[in-house]
N, C-alpha and C positions, 0 to 999 in steps of 0.2 A: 945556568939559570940565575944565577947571585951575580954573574955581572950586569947584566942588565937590570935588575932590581936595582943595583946599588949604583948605575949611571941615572937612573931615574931619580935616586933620592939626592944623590949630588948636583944633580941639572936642576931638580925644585929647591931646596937649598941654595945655590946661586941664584936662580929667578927670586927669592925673598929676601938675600940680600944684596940685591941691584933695585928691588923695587923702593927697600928700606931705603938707601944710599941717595936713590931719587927723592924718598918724600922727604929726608933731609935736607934737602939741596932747594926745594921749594919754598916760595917767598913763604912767609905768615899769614893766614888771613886777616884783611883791613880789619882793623877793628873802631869802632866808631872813640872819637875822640872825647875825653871826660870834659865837662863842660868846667870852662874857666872860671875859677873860683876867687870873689876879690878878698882881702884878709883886711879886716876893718884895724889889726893889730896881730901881733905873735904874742904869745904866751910860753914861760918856761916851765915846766911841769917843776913841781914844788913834793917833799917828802907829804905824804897824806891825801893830796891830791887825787882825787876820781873824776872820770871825763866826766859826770854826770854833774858834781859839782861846780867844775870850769865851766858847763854849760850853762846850768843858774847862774852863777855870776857872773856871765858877761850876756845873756840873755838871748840865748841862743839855743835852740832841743839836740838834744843827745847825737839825732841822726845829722843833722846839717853840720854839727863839730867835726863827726866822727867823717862822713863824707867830704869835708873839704880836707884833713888831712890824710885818706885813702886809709881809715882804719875800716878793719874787718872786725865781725864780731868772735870775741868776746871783748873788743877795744882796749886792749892792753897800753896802756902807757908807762913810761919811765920816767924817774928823777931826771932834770936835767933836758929832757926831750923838748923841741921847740914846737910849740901847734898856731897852726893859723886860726884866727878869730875870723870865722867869717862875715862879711859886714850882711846884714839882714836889716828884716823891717818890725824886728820885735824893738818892742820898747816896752821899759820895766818902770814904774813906779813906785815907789813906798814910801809913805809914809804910815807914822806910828804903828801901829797893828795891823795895818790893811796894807795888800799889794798886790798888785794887778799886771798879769803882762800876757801881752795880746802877741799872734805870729797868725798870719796870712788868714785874717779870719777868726781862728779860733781864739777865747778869752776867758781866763784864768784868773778868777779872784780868791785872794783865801783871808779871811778875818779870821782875829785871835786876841783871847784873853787866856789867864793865865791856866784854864782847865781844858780850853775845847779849842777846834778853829770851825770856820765856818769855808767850805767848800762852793763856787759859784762857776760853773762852765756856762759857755755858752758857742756857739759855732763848731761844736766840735761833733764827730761822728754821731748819728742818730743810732739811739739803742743800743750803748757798747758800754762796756765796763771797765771800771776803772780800779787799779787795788791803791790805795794810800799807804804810803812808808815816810816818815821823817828820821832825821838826826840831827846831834847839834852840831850846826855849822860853823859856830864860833872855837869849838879848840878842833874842828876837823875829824870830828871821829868816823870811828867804820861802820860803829853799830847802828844800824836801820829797825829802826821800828817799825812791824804795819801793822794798821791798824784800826784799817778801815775800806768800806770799797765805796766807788760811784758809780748810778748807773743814768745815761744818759736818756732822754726823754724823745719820741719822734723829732722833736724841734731839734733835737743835740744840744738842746741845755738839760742843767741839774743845779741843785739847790742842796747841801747836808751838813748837819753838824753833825763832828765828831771830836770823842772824848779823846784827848791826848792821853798819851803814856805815861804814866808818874816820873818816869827819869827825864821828860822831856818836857816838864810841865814849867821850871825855874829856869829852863833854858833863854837865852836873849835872842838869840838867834838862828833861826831852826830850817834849815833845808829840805821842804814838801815836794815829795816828786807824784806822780799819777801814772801806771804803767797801765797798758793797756790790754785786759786782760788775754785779748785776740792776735794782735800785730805789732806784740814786744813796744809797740814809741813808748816814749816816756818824756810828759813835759814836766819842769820842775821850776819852783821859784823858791828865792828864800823870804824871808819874813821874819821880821825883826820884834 
């Protein structure tokens, strides 16, 4: 009786690895091809550097950076690392206190004096919330402020002032991002 038990378990045992040996041997499946990405420039990742800051300054959102260079989230970068600028249709404006930068639609204004800024969407998701975090973008720090939230209007505009941070109040130049309380995006602009 144990031989045949044990030609059974050796005969399935070879049938799992012949079938294994087969699904190795089998192409991959197609998988659809990542859409071609133009790089309006490269960028060399800099000590202090955050994707999120490279993407204010070259005015561009967190996800189209992170997408053209095939980062996954948590979007870890390095010193030294090369990323593609991808070319897009934001355009960023500042001057003095006011800066404005628009991406397929949606529009991002923020005014500032030296206690408050003032918050202005528009085009952007109806009824959705937004958390406010700055820092100052001039000597590149880590520290994030928040310190405020938006909440979007049926139209998907909004309209708020909010009181800055006192460490961030003498700041020249201060990097405002807007996460999105639901679907992680985060658009950000700097402001001088």
């Amino acid at each position: 009786m144990k031989t045949p038990l044990r030609n059974l378990i050796l005969r399935s045992l070879s049938l799992m690895l012949a079938l294994a040996l087969l699904a190795g041997a089998l192409p991959a499946p197609a998988r659809a091809a990542a859409p071609a990405v133009t790089c309006a420039q490269n960028y060399t990742v800099k000590a202090g550097d955050t994707l999120t800051s490279i993407a204010a300054t070259y005015g561009v959102t967190l996800t189209e950076l992170a997408n053209a260079n095939n980062l996954k989230d948590p979007y870890t970068i390095y010193v030294g690392q090369v990323l593609c600028i991808p070319a897009t249709s934001t355009s960023t404006t500042t001057s003095g206190s006011t800066s404005t930068t628009s991406t397929s639609g949606q529009k991002l204004g923020i005014e500032r004096d030296t206690k408050s800024i003032v918050v202005t969407l528009s085009g952007f998701p109806k009824k959705s919330v937004y958390y406010v975090k700055a820092k100052n973008a001039a000597r590149g720090d880590y520290k994030w402020f928040k310190f405020g939230r938006v909440k979007t209007s049926k139209t998907g505009s909004a309209t708020v002032t909010l009181r800055l941070p006192k460490p961030l109040r003498q700041t020249d130049v201060l990097l405002v991002c807007l996460k999105n309380a639901v679907t992680d995006d985060v658009v950000c602009q700097t402001v001088r």
